[in-house]
C-alpha positions as CSV (number, residue, x, y, z in Angstrom):
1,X,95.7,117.7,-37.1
2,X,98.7,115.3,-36.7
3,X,99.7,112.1,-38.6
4,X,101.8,109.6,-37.1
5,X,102.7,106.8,-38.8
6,X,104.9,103.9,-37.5
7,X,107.7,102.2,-39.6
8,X,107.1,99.0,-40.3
9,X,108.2,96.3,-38.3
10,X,110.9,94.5,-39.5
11,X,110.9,90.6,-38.9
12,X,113.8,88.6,-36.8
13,X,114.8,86.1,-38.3
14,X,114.4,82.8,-37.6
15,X,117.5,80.2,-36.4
16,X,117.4,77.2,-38.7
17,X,115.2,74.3,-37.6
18,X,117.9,72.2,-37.5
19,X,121.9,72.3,-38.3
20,X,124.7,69.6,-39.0
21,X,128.4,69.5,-37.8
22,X,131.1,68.2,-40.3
23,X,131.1,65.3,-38.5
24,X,127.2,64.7,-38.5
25,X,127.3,65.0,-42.9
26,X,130.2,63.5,-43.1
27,X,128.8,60.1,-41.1
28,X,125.4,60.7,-42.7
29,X,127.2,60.6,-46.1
30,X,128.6,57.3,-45.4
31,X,125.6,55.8,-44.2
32,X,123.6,56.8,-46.8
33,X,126.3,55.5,-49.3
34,X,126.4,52.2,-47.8
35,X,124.0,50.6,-45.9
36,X,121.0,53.0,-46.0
37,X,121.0,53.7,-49.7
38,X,118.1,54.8,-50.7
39,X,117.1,55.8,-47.2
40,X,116.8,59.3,-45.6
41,X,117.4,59.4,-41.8
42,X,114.1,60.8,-40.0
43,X,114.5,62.7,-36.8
44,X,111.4,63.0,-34.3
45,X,110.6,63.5,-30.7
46,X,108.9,61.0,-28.5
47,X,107.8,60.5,-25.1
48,X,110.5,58.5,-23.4
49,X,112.5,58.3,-20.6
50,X,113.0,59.9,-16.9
51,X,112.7,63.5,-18.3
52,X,110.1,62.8,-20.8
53,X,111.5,63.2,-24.1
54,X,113.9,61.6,-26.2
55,X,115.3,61.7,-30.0
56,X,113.8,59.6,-32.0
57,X,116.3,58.4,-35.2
58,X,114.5,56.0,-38.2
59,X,115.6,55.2,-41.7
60,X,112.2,55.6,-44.3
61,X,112.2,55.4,-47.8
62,X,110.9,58.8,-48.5
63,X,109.6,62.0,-47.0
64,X,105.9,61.9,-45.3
65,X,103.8,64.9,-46.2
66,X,104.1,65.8,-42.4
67,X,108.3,66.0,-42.8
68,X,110.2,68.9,-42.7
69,X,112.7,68.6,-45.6
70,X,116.5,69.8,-44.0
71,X,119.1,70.1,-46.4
72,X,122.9,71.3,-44.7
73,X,126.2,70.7,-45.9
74,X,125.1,68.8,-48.7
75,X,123.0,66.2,-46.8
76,X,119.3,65.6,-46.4
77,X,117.4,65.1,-43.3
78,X,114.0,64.8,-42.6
79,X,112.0,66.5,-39.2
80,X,109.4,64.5,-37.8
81,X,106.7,68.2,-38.0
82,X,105.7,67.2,-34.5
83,X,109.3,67.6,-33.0
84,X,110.1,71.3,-34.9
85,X,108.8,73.0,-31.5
86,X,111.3,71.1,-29.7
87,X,113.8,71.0,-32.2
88,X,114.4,74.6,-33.6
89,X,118.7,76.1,-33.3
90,X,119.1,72.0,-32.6
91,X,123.3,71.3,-34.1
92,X,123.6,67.3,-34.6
93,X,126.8,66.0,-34.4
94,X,128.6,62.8,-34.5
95,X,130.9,62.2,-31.5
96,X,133.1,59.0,-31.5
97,X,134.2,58.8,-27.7
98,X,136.6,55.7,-26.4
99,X,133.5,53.6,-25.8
100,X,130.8,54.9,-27.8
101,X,129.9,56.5,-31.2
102,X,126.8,58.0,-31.9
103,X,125.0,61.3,-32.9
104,X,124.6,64.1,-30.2
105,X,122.4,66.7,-30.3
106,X,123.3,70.2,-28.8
107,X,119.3,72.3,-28.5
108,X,118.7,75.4,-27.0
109,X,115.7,74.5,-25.7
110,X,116.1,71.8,-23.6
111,X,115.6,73.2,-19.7
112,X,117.4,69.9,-18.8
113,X,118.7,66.1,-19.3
114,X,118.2,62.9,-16.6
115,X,121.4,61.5,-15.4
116,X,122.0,59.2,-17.9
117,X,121.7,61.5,-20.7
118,X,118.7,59.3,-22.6
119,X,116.2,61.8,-22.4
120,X,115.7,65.5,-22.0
121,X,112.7,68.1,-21.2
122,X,111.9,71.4,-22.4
């Protein structure tokens, strides 16, 4: 009679839900210093655009029970739970470009983006 037994798998682990660039903490840092004291920034997915999806950005007082609490480089972010599908290995950044400033996100799991780069699918 012969006993096999298997090692145990070992889990991968998981990317972060959701990473910020220098840039993104250091222009979240000012904002909530300044004019959004008091305030976290909450990021969510919605319906929305030519591709059907967009990034969602609000200010709220204080995490829902549905958030996903994201601490990196010092500075707090809340996930809207609904987006974490979409949003998991997403880097935020904060590009200021000769015309515009704003924050960018870079997610592995967008398939593609519409032309005018408002909205994205997965």
């Amino acid at each position: 009679m012969s006993i096999t037994t298997e090692a145990p798998r070992t889990k991968r682990a998981l990317p972060p839900l959701m990473s910020l660039t220098e840039g993104a903490a250091d222009r979240l840092r000012a904002l909530y210093a300044k004019g959004e004291h008091g305030k976290l920034l909450r990021i969510a997915v919605r319906t929305k655009g030519c591709s059907g999806l967009s990034y969602d950005l609000s200010w709220t007082d204080e995490a829902a029970p549905s958030d996903e609490v994201i601490t990196d480089r010092g500075v707090t972010v809340l996930i809207d739970r609904k987006a974490t599908l979409f949003l998991i290995g997403t880097v935020m950044d904060y590009e200021v470009k000769a015309m515009t400033a704003g924050f960018t996100f870079t997610n592995p799991n967008e398939k593609g983006r519409c032309g005018c780069g408002e909205s994205f699918h997965v």
